[in-house]
C-alpha positions as CSV (number, residue, x, y, z in Angstrom):
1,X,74.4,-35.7,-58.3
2,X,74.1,-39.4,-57.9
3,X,70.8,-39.7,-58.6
4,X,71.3,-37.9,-61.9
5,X,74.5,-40.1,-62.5
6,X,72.5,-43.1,-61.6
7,X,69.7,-42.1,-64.5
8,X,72.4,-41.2,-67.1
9,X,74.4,-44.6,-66.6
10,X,70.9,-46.4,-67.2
11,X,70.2,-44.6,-70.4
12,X,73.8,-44.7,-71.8
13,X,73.6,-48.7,-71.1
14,X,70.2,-49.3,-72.4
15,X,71.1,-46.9,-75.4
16,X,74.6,-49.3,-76.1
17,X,72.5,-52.3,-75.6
18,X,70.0,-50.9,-78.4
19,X,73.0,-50.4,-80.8
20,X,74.6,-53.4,-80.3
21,X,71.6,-55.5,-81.0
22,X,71.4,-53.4,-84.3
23,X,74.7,-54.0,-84.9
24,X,74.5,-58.2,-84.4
25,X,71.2,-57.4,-86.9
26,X,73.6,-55.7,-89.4
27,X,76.2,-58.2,-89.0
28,X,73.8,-61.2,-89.3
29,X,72.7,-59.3,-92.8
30,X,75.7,-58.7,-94.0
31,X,77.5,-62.0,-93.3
32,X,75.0,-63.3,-95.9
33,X,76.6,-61.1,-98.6
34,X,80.3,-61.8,-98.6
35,X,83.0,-62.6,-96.3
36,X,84.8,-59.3,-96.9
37,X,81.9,-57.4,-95.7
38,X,81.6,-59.6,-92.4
39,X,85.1,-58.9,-91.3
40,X,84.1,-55.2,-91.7
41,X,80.9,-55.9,-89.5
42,X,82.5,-58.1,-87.4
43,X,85.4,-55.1,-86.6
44,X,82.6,-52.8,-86.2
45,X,81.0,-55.1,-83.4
46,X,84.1,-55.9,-81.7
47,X,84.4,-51.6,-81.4
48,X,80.7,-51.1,-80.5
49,X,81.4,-53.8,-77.3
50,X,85.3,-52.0,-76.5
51,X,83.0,-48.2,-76.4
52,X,80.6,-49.7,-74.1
53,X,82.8,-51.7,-71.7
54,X,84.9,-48.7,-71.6
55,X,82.1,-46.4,-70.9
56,X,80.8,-48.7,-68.0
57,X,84.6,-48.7,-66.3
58,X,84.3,-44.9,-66.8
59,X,81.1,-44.8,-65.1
60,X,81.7,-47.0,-62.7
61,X,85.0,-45.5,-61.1
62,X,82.8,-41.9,-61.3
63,X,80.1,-43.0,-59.5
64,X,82.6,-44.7,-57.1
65,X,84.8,-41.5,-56.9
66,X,81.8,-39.0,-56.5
67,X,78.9,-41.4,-55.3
């Protein structure tokens, strides 16, 4: 179970790592169009990071908890 938990946390984190580069990308592209649409990538960002520091606690007390 903990080897399999181990593999899973590495994929979820390399996967989140993934989307929040493409989101930064997005942002970046956006930012040039209009203000409006930067606060609406910015948001976005800021929710991409919350899911993914969330999802590492989660993982983190499970593996501690089960590991």
């Amino acid at each position: 179970l903990s080897k399999r938990l181990a593999e899973w946390v590495l994929t979820l984190n390399a996967w989140d790592l993934d989307e929040l580069s493409r989101s930064a990308k997005r942002m970046k592209r956006i930012e040039s169009r209009s203000t409006i649409d930067t606060e609406q990538a910015e948001a976005g960002l800021g929710y991409r990071i919350e899911w993914t520091l969330n999802h590492v606690l989660l993982i983190g007390f499970l593996s501690l908890t089960f590991g």
